[in-house]
N, C-alpha and C positions, 0 to 999 in steps of 0.2 A: 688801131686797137679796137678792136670786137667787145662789145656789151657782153656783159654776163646775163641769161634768161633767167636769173634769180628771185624776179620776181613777183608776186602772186595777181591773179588774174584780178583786177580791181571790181571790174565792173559784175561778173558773177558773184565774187567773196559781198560785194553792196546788196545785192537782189537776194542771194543766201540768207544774209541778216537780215535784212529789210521783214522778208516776208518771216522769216522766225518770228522777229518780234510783233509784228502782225496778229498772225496766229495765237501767240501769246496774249497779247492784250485783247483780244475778242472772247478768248475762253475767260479771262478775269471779267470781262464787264457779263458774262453771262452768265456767269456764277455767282456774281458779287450782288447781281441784279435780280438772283431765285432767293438768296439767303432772307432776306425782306419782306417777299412777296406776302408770306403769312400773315404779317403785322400789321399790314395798310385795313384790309376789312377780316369782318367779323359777318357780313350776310348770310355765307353760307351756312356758320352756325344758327344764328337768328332762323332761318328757314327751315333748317332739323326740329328745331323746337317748335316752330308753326305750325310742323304738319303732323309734332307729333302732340300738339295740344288737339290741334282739328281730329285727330283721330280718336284720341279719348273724349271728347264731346259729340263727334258722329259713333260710336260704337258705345258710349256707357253712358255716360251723364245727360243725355238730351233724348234717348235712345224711347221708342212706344214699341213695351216687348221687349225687349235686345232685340230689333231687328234694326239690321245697319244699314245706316243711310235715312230711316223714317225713323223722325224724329215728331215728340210729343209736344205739341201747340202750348200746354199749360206749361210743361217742365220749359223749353225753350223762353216763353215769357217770363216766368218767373227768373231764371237764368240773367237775362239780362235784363230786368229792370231793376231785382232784389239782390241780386249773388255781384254784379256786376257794377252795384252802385258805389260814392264814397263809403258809405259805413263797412258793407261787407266786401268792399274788392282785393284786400290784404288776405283776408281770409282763403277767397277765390283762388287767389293766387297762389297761396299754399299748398290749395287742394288738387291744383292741376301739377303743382312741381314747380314753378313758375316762382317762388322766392322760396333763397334759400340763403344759407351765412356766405357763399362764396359765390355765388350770382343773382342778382333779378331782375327779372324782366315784367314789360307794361305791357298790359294785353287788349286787342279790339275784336269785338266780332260783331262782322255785320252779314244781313241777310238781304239779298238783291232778288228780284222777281224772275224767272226763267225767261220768262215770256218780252225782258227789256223795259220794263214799266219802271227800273229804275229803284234804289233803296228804300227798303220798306223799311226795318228794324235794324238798329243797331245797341251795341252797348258796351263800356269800357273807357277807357281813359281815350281822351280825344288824339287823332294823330299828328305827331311830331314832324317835320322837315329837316332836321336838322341831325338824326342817326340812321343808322344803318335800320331798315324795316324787313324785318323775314315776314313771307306770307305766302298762304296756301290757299286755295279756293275749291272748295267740294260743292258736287250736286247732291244735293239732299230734298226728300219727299217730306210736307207738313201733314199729316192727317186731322182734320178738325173734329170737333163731337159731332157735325153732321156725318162723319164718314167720308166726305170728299179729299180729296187730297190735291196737294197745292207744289209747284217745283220751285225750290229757292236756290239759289247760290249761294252757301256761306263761306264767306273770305272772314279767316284769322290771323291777324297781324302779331306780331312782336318783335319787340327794340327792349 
């Protein structure tokens, strides 16, 4: 008596499935694994904000003239020793955008010498270790009442 060829090829119909489900479960862990990604940080917003405070203090509030990038020695000192202190830093921070009913942020700004000589001026609430820090770093010109002018780095933090 003769077999019947009835029945289905095992070992293709295994590797058929096999790899379907395969397939299947890489697309879920790669989907499952974007859905999240948003939640974990917050830098890249921190950073928009950094650069868009550094922008408003190199173009208006720091600015000799409006001319951008040269910034004024007395407005820049005043800035952070008086604007940047405990009494007025709440205020500060209003005025840059920087606290509001539905977010706020801690602000630093320091100024580093071009030339590597290292942090000259800083001012703002000391930095943290322990959140996420957006930050931007511009070249900016100081011009003093002698008329010389001086190159700093100013790096603006925020968390």
């Amino acid at each position: 008596m003769m077999k019947s060829d009835d029945r289905a090829q095992l070992s293709i119909d295994y590797l058929a499935g096999m790899g379907f489900f395969l397939l299947t479960l890489s697309f879920v862990f790669q989907f499952t694994s974007g859905l999240f990604t948003p939640f974990y940080s917050n830098s890249d917003e921190t950073s928009l904000v950094a650069d868009r405070v550094s922008m408003m203090l190199v173009d208006s509030v720091l600015t000799d003239n409006k001319t951008s990038g040269v910034l004024n020695r007395d407005k820049t000192f005043d800035f952070l020793t008086n604007r940047l202190n405990t009494f007025n830093y709440t205020t500060s921070l209003q005025d840059l955008g920087l606290k509001g009913s539905y977010m706020s942020y801690d602000l630093n700004v320091s100024f580093e010498s071009a030339d590597g000589a290292g942090l000259k001026y800083s001012g703002g609430k000391p930095l943290t270790g322990t959140t996420n820090i957006g930050q931007t770093k511009r070249t900016v010109i100081f011009i003093n009442s002698s008329g010389s002018r001086q190159t700093f780095i100013m790096g603006v933090r925020v968390w």
